[in-house]
C-alpha positions in Angstrom: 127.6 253.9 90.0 125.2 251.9 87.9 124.7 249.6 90.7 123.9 251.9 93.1 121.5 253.6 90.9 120.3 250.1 90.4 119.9 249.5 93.9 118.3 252.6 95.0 115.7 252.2 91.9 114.5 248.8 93.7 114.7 250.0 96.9 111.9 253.0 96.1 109.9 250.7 94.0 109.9 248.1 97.0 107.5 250.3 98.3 104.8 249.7 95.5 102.3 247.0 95.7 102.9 243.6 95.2 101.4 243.4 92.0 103.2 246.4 90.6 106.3 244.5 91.7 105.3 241.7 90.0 105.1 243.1 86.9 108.3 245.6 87.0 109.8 241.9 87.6 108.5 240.5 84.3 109.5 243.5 82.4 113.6 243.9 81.8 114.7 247.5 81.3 114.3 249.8 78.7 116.6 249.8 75.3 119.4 252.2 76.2 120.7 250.5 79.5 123.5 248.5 79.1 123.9 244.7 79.3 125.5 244.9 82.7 123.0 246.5 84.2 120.1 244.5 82.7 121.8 241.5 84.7 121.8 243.3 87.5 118.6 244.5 87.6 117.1 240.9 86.4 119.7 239.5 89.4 118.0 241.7 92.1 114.6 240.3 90.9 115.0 237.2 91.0 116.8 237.4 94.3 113.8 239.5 95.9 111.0 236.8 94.8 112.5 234.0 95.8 114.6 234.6 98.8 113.6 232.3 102.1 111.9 234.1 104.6 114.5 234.4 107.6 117.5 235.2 105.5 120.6 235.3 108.2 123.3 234.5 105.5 127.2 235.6 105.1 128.0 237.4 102.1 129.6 234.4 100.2 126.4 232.4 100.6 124.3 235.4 99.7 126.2 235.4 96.6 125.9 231.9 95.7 122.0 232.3 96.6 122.1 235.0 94.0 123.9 232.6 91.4 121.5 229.7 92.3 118.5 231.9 90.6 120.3 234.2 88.3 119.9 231.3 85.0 116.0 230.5 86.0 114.2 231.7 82.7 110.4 231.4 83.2 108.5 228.7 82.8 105.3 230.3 81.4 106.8 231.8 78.2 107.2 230.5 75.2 104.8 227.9 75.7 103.3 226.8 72.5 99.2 227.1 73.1 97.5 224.7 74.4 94.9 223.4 72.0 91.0 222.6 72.6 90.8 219.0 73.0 88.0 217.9 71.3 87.3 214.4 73.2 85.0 211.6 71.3 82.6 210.3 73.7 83.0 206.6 72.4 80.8 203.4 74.7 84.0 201.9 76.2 83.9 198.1 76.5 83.0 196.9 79.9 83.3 193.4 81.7 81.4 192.8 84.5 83.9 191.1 86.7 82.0 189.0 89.3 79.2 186.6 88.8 76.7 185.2 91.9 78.4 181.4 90.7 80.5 180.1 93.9 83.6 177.5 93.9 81.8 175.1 95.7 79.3 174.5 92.7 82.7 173.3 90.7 83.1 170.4 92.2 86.0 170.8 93.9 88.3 169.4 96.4 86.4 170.6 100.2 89.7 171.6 101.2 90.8 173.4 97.8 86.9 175.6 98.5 88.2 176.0 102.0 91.6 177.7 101.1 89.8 179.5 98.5 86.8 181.1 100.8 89.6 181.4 104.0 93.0 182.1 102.5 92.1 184.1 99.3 89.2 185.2 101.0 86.8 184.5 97.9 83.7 183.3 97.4 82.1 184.4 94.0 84.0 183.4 90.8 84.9 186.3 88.2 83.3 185.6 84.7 86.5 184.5 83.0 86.8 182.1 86.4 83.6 180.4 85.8 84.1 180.4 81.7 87.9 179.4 82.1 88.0 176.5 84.9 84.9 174.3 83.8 86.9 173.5 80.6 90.0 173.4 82.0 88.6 170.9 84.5 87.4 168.4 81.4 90.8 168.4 80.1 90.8 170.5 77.3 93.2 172.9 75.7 91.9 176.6 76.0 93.0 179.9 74.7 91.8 183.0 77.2 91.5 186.6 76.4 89.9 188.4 79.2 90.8 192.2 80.7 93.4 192.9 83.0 92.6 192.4 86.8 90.1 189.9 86.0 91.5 187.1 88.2 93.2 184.8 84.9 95.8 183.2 87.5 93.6 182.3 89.5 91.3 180.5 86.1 94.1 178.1 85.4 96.0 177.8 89.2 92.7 175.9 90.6 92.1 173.2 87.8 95.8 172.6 87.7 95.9 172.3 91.7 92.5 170.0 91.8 94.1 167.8 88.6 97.3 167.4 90.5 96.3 166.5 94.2 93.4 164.0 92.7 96.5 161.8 90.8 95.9 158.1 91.9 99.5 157.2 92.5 100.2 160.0 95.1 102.7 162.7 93.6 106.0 162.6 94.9 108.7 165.5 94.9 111.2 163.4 92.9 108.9 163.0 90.1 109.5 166.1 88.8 107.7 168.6 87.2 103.6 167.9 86.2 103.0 171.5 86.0 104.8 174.2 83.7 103.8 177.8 83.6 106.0 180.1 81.5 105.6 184.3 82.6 107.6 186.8 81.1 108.7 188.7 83.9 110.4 188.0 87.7 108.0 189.8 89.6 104.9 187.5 88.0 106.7 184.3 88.7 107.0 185.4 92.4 103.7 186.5 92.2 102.5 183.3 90.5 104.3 181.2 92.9 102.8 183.1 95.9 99.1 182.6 94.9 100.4 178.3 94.0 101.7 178.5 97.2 98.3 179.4 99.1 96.8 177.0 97.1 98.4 174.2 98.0 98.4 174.4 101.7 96.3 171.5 102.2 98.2 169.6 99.7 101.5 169.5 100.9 103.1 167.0 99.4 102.7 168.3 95.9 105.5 170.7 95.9 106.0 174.6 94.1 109.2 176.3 92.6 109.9 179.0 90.9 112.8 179.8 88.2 114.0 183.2 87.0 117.2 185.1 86.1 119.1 187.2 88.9 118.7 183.9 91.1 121.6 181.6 91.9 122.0 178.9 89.2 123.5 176.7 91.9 120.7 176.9 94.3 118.0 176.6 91.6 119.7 173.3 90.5 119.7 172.0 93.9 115.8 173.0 94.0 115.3 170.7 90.8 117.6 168.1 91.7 115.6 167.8 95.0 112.0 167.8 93.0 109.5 170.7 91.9 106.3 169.7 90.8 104.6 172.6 89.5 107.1 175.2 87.9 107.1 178.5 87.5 110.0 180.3 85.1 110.7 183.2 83.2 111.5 181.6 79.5 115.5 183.1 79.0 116.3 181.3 83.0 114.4 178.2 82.0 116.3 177.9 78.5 119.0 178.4 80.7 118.6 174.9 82.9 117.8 173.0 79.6 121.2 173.4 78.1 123.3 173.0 81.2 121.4 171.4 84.2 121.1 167.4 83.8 118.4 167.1 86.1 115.5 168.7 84.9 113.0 166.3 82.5 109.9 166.7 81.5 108.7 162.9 80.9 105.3 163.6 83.3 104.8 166.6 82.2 100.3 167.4 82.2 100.0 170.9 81.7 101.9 173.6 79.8 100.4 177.2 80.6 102.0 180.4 78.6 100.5 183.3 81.5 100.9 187.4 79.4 101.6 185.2 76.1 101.6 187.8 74.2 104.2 189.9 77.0 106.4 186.8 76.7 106.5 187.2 72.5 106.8 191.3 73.3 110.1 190.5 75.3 111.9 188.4 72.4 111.2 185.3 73.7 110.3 183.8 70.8 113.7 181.5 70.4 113.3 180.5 73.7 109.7 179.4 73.6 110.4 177.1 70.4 113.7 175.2 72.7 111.5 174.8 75.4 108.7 173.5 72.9 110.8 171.0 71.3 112.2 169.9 75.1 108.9 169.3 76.3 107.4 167.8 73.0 110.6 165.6 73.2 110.0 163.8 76.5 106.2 164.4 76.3 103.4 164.5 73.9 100.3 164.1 75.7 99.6 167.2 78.0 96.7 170.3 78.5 98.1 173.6 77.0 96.3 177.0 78.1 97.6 180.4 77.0 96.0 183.5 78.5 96.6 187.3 77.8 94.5 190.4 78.1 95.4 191.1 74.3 95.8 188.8 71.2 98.9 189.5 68.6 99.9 188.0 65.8 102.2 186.2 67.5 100.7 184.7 69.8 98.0 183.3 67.0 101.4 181.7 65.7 101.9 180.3 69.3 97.9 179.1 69.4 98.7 177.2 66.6 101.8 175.5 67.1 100.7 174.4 70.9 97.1 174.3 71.4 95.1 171.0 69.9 91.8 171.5 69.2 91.4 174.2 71.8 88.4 176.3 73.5 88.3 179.9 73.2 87.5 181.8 76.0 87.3 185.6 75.3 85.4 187.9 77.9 84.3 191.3 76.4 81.0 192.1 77.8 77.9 190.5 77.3 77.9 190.8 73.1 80.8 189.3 73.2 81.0 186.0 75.5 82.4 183.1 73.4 83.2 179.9 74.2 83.4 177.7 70.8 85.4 174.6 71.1 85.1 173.4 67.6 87.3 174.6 64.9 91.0 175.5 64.3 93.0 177.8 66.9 93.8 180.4 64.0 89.9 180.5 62.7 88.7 181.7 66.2 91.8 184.2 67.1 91.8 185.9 63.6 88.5 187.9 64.3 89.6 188.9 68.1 92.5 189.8 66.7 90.7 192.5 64.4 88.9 193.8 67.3 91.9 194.5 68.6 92.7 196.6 65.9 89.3 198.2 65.5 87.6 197.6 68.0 88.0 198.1 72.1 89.7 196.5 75.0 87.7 195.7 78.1 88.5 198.2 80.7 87.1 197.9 84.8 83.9 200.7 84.8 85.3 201.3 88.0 88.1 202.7 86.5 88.2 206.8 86.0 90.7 207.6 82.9 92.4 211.4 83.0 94.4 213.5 80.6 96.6 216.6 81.4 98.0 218.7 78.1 101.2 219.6 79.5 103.7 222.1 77.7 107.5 220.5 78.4 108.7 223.7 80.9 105.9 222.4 83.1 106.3 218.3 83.1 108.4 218.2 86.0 106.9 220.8 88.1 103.3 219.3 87.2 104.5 215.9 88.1 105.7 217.1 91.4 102.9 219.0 91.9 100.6 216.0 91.2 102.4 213.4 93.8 102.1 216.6 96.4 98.3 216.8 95.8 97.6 212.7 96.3 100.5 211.5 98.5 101.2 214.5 100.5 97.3 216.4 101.1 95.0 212.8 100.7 95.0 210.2 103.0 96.5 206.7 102.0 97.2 207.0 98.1 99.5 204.7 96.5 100.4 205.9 93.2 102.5 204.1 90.1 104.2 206.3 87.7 105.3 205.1 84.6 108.5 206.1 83.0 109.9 204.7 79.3 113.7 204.0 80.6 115.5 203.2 83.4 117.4 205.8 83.0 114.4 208.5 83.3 113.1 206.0 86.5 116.5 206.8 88.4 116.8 210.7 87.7 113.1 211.2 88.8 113.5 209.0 91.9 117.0 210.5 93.2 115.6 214.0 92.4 112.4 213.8 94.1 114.2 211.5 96.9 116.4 214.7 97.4 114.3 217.7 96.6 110.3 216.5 97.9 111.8 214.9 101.0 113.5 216.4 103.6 117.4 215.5 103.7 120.5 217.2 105.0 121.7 217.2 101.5 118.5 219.2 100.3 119.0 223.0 99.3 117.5 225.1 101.6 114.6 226.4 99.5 113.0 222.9 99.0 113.2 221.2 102.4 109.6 220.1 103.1 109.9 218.9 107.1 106.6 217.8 107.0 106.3 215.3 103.7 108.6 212.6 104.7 105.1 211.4 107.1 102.9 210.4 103.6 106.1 210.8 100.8 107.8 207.2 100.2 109.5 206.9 96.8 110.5 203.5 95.7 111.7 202.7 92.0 111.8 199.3 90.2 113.4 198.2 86.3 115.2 196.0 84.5 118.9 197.1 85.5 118.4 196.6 89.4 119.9 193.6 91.1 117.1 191.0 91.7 117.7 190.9 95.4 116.4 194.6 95.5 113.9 194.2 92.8 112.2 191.9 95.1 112.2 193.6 98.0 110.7 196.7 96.1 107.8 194.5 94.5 107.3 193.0 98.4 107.6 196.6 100.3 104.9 198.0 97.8 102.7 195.5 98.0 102.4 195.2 101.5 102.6 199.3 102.3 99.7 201.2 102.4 100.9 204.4 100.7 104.0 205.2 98.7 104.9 206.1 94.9 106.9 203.2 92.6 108.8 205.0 89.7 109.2 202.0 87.2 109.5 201.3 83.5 107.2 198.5 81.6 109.1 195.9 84.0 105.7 196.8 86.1 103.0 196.8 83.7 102.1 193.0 83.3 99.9 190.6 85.4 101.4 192.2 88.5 98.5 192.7 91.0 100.0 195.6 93.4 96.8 196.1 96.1 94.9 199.1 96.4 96.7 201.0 94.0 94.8 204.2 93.6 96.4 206.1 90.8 98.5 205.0 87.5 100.5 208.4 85.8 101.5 207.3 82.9 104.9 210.3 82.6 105.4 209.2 78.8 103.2 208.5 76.9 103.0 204.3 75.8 104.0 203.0 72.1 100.4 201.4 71.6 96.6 201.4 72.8 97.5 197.3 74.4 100.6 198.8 76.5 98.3 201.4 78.1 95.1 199.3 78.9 97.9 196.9 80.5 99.5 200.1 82.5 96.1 201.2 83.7 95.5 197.9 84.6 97.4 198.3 87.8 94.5 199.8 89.6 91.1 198.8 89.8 91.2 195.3 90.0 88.8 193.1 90.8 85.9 195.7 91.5 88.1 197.8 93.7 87.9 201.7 92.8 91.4 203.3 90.6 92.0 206.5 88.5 94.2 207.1 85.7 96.5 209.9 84.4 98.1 210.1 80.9 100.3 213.1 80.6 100.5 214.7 77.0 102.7 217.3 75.3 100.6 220.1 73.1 101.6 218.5 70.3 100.8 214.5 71.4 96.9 215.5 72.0 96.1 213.8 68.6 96.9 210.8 70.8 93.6 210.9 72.4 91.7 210.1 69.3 93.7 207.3 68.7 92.8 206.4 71.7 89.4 207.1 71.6 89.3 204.6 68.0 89.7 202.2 70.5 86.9 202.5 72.7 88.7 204.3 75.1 86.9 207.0 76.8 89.2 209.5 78.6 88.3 213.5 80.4 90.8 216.0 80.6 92.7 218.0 83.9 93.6 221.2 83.1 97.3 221.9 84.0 96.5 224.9 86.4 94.3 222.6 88.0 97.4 220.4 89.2 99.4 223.1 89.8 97.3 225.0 92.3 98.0 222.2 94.9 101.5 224.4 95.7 99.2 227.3 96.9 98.7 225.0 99.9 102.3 224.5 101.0 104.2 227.1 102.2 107.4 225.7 101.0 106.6 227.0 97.6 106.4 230.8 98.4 108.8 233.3 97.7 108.8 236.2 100.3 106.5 238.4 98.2 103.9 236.3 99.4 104.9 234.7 102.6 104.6 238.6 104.5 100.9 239.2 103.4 98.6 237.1 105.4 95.8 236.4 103.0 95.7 236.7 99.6 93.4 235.0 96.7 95.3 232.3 94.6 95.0 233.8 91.2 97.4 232.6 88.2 100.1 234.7 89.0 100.1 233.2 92.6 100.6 229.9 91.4 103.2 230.9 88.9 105.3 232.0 91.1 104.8 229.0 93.5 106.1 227.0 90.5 108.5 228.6 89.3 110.3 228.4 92.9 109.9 224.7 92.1 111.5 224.7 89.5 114.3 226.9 90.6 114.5 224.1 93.5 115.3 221.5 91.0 117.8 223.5 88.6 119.6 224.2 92.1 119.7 220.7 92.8 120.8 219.8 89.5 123.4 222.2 89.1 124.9 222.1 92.3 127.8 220.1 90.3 129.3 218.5 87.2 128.1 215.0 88.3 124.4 215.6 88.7 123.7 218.2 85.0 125.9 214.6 83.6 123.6 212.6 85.0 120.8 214.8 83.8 121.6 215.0 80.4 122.2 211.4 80.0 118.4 211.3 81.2 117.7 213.6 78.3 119.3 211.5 76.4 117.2 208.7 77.1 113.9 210.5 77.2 115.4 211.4 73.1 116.7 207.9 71.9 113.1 206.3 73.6 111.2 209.6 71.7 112.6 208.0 68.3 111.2 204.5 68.6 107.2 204.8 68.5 105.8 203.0 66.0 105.3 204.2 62.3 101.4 204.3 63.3 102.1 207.0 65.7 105.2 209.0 64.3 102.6 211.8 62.9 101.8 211.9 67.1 105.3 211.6 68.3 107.9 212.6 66.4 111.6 213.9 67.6 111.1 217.0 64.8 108.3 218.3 67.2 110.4 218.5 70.1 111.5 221.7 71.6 115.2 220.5 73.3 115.5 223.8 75.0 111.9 223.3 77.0 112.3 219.7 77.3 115.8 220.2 78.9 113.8 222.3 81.3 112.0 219.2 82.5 115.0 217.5 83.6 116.0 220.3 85.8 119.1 221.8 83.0 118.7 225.3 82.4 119.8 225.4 78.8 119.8 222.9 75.8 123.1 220.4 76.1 124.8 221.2 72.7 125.7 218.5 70.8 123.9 215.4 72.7 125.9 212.6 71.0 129.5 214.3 70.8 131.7 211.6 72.5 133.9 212.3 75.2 137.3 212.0 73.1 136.1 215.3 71.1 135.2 216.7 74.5 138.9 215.8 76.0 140.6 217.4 72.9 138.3 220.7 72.7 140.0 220.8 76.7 143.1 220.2 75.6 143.5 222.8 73.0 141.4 225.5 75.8 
């Protein structure tokens, strides 16, 4: 009786105006109905809202419609406030990139210029170029600091190319390696061997390889038994070879380059660079050393001064700041860049626009989504890199979009979007894929025109991924270095990029340590993202679908997002294996959460997470109790059920 009195309530208030609709929904009943009929009345709600517009469905699937919605709390409750940000307008550090100086004024090999103005299609040298390859050209040992995206390969790649094809006794394969260039991660050595590659077309009897774990040890060792003269490795691969492949000497080696030095040190290479220092200092003592980062650590001072003899330093960081001093000790000339790392700024492209977005947790996922609509789905040719902390976060994001943004058989009916498969490609890339398809990842990006790569750090280094047009940064990075490197996938070498760091309420300190760096960043409002569902009618719930115009106010959009959201949980919870996988995403997000830096901890802290909203972002509609209870307890709470 109680439903039917239910029933025939909502079927006379279905009458009333949307609005008043609205907010009867909002409300649940007053104190004196009973628990049963408060479900059923929320039930009905729900079901009303966010029902699909033709709804010819049996009974059964009505009902498990109805359970599909009955769990989806609101997303715009409970939010903490979001705060003012108050935003220091600091005078970022800016390095002009190109100068009017040409190769040809080098000196140079006619056919290296050639390869240079036809193949690489360059003409002008950056500023670090014409600093960098003059030195390097005397024979001298040279430390470089210069921003990301400034064109450091190609600084050391041309002197080493011009030093190698000028040898009097033509260079022969079995000779062995000349050249050794150390990066710290696979898709940079493939990169790095690429741009060698193009280089030595006219030289084609000096001859390129490239070493790196996730390759075939047998086929690499047939590679140096038959000769490589200018090598290119990842350190742990190359350690590797020196312990168990005879072949490989390094009695002619001439140059030693360390490319993302301090990356390489960041990784735990440090073991591995000291084997493969005392390997080469063994068999060879007389060589040109060059290290080059964007940033300077301590570390890599400690590297500086164990490798580099009497070096230059090359640091370009805007016109103040030009040096190029190649008297005095290594350590002497890092230690004050090294402070201005601390205090002052890094050099960042000016045609680089930097964003922020104060996000409360319920909305991460829904703004996220809503973001990679607005760009990829409603702009023409956008190719967007979203970084993630784990690999475990990269997959959960790229399977759920994968099912839920694009249109699939598997999808649930309320989120099939037949149209976004034309201008949606989702591709994902981290350290726990098999190289074979981390390759052909980093090659499909760079070659495609649009798409979205989901990756960890594995993507933030030296990688230059063409006409990237936007870098979200999902979490937040652990220091001020790691996101100037991150944002440094776009807007390289002149070309135009835009960045977006997104922020919890409580992380918006971050800005200002931020900002302490020199780095100058304006804020989206999270509405602002959101609004982009008003313009797909995917996102509608029936309420508005049967009235023809409207304005998009706040409660509009809410609702859009919400059925978002409810298009996720569905997703999610359509079975056991999928909330597993999602809480052992949470569980990642969590265990990453605990490991910033003491610097930052007053900034991120696990204390300061809500786990019930931040559940909500991975699609679970409550808090997993006990996170880290092991599956033996699990089995024996069974049992005893």
């Amino acid at each position: 009786q109680q439903a039917k009195a239910t029933k025939r309530k909502y079927q006379a208030s279905s009458e009333a105006s949307p609005a008043k609709r609205r907010n009867k929904a909002s409300f649940f009943p007053a104190k004196n109905t009973s628990v049963k009929e408060t479900q059923r009345t929320f039930k009905g709600n729900t079901q009303k809202a966010f029902s699909p517009k033709k709804y010819s469905l049996s009974t059964n699937d009505r009902n498990q419609e109805e359970k599909r919605c009955i769990k989806t709390s609101s997303l715009f409750k409970n939010n903490p406030e979001i705060p003012e940000l108050h935003r220091p307008v600091v005078k970022q550090v800016q390095e002009k990139v190109f100068t009017s100086a040409a190769f040809h004024e080098l000196g140079l090999h006619p056919h290296l210029i050639s390869t240079i103005n036809t193949v690489l299609k360059m003409s002008s040298m950056t500023r670090v170029q014409k600093q960098t390859i003059p030195a390097l050209l005397e024979g001298r040992d040279a430390l470089v600091r210069s921003q990301t995206g400034s064109g450091k390969t190609l600084a050391y790649c041309i002197p080493v190319v011009q030093s190698l094809q000028g040898v009097q006794s033509k260079i022969q394969r079995s000779d062995g390696p000349y050249a050794l260039v150390l990066v710290p991660t696979r898709e940079l050595a493939l990169q790095s061997f690429d741009t060698i590659q193009k280089l030595l077309k006219p030289f084609t009897w000096i001859v390129p390889g490239v070493l790196m774990g996730g390759e075939k040890r047998k086929s690499e060792k047939a590679r140096l038994r038959k000769g490589i003269n200018i090598l290119i490795s990842t350190p742990g691969r190359l350690v590797d070879h020196i312990k168990s492949t005879k072949n490989i000497h390094f009695n002619r080696i001439r140059w030693l380059i360390f490319d993302e030095a301090d990356r390489i040190l960041d990784l735990g290479f440090e073991k591995d660079i000291t084997v493969i220092l005392n390997a080469v200092n063994a068999e060879c003592q007389k060589r040109q050393n060059v290290l080059l980062s964007a940033t300077l650590t301590e570390g890599v001072t400690r590297l500086a001064d164990i490798s580099l003899h009497n070096p230059v330093t090359i640091a370009v960081l805007g016109e103040s700041c030009d040096q190029c001093n190649p008297k005095g000790k290594v350590v002497q000339e890092v230690s004050p860049l090294q402070t201005g790392d601390k205090l002052g700024g890094f050099a960042i492209p000016g045609s680089l626009d930097q964003h922020v977005a104060l996000v409360p947790s319920k909305l991460r996922l829904v703004s996220l989504a809503a973001f990679i609509l607005q760009k990829c789905k409603f702009e023409k040719d956008q190719k967007m890199i979203i970084f993630f902390s784990s690999c475990e976060l990269v997959e959960f994001h790229y399977n759920l979009f994968l099912q839920t943004l694009l249109s699939s058989p598997g999808a649930p009916a309320l989120g099939q979007l037949p149209s976004a498969s034309a201008r949606l490609k989702f591709l994902r890339l981290h350290g726990n894929m098999e190289q074979e398809e981390r390759t052909a990842v980093f090659q499909e990006f760079s070659h495609s025109k649009r798409g979205v790569l989901l990756c960890t750090d594995v993507a933030a280094r030296g990688l230059d991924l063409p006409q990237v047009t936007w870098i979200v940064q999902y979490n937040a990075p652990s220091s001020p270095a790691e996101y100037i490197h991150r944002i440094g996938r776009t807007a390289r070498i002149g070309c135009h990029g835009s960045s977006l760091l997104i922020l919890a309420p409580s992380e918006a300190e971050y800005v200002n340590s931020l900002a302490s760096h020199k780095i100058n960043i304006s804020e989206i409002k999270v509405e602002d993202i959101l609004s982009v569902l008003t313009r797909d009618d995917c996102f509608q719930g029936r309420l508005w679908r049967n009235q023809k115009s409207h304005a998009v106010g706040p409660q509009h959009i809410r609702e859009q997002a919400t059925v978002l959201q409810t298009i996720f949980e569905d997703y999610v919870h359509s079975s056991e294996k999928r909330v597993s996988w999602a809480k052992k995403a949470l569980q990642s997000f969590i265990r990453a959460y605990a490991t910033y830096p003491r610097e930052l901890k007053h900034i991120f802290h696990v204390r300061f997470l809500h786990l019930g909203h931040v559940a909500k972002s991975f699609g679970l509609r409550d808090a997993p109790q006990n996170l880290n209870v092991s599956a033996i307890k699990k089995k024996k709470a069974n049992q005893k059920r």
